[in-house]
C-alpha positions in Angstrom: 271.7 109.6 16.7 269.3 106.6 17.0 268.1 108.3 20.5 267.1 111.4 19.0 263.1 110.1 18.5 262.9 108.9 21.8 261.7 112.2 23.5 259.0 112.3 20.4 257.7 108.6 21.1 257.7 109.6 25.2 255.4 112.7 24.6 253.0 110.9 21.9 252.2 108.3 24.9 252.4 111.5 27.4 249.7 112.7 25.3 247.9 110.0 24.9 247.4 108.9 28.4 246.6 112.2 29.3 243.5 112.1 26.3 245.1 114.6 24.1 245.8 112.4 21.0 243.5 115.4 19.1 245.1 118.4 19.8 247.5 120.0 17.4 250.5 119.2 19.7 250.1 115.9 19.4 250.1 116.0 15.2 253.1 118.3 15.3 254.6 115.5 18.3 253.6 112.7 15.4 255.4 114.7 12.4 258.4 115.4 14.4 258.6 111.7 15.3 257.8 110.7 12.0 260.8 112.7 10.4 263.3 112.2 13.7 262.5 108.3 13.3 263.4 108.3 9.7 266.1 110.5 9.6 268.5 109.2 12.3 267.3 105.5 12.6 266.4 104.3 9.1 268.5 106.6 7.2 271.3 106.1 9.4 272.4 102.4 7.9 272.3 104.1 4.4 274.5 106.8 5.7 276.7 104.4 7.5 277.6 102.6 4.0 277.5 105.9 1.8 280.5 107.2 4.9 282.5 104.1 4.5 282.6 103.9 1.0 283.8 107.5 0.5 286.5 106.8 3.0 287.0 103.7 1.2 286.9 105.4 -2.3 284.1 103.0 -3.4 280.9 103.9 -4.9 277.3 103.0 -2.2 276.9 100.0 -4.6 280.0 98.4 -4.1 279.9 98.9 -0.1 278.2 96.0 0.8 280.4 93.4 -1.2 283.6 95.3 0.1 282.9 94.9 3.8 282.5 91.6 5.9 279.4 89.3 5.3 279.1 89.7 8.9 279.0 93.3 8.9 276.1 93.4 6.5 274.4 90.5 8.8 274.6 92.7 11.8 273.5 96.0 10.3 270.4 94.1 8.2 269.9 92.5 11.5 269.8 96.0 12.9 267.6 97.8 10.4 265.2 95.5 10.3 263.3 96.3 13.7 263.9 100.0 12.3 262.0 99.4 9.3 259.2 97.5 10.9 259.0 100.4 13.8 259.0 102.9 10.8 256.5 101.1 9.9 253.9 101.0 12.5 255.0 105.2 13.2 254.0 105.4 9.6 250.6 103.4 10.1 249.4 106.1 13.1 250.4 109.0 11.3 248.4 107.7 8.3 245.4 107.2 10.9 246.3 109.9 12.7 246.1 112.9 9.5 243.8 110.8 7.6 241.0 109.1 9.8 239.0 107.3 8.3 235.0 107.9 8.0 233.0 106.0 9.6 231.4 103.2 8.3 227.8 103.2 7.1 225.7 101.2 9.4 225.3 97.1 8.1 221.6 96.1 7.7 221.5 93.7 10.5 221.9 97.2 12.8 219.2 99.7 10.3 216.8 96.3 11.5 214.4 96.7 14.3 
């Protein structure tokens, strides 16, 4: 599951190294990496917990005080480079559907 994104991250640099980070692939490319990323790598330690604890009988909540401490070490260990990959996916796409303007001109360069 947490491989499904990779062929999305591949093209976006496929793209980009071949100067097409402005066509309408590439958006669709971000999206779909955008939604892959979230759904089977963040998502996936949520899931993980909701699975156990309706094999367990126990509601999400009481999951994390049912298992191991080191269980909930390891998978907060995993999730975090998720979240902060998530992050930085999230961060393009932002820049990516919403470039910014750009800016007006300081005085030091309107200056002859």
């Amino acid at each position: 599951m947490a491989e499904v994104s990779t062929p999305f991250v591949c093209l976006g640099k496929i793209l980009i190294q071949y100067k097409q980070q402005h066509t309408l692939l590439h958006k669709v490319n971000g999206a779909l990496m955008l939604l892959s990323f979230l759904c089977c790598r963040v998502l996936l330690f949520p899931y993980l917990y909701w699975a156990y604890g309706r094999h367990a009988g126990l509601p999400l909540l009481a999951v994390p005080l049912a298992i191991p401490a080191h269980v909930n070490l390891g998978a907060a260990l995993l999730l975090a480079p998720q979240l902060y990959w998530f992050f930085l996916i999230c961060r393009g796409a932002c820049r990516l559907f919403w470039p910014r303007s750009s800016p007006p001109p300081s005085p030091s360069q309107t200056q002859d």
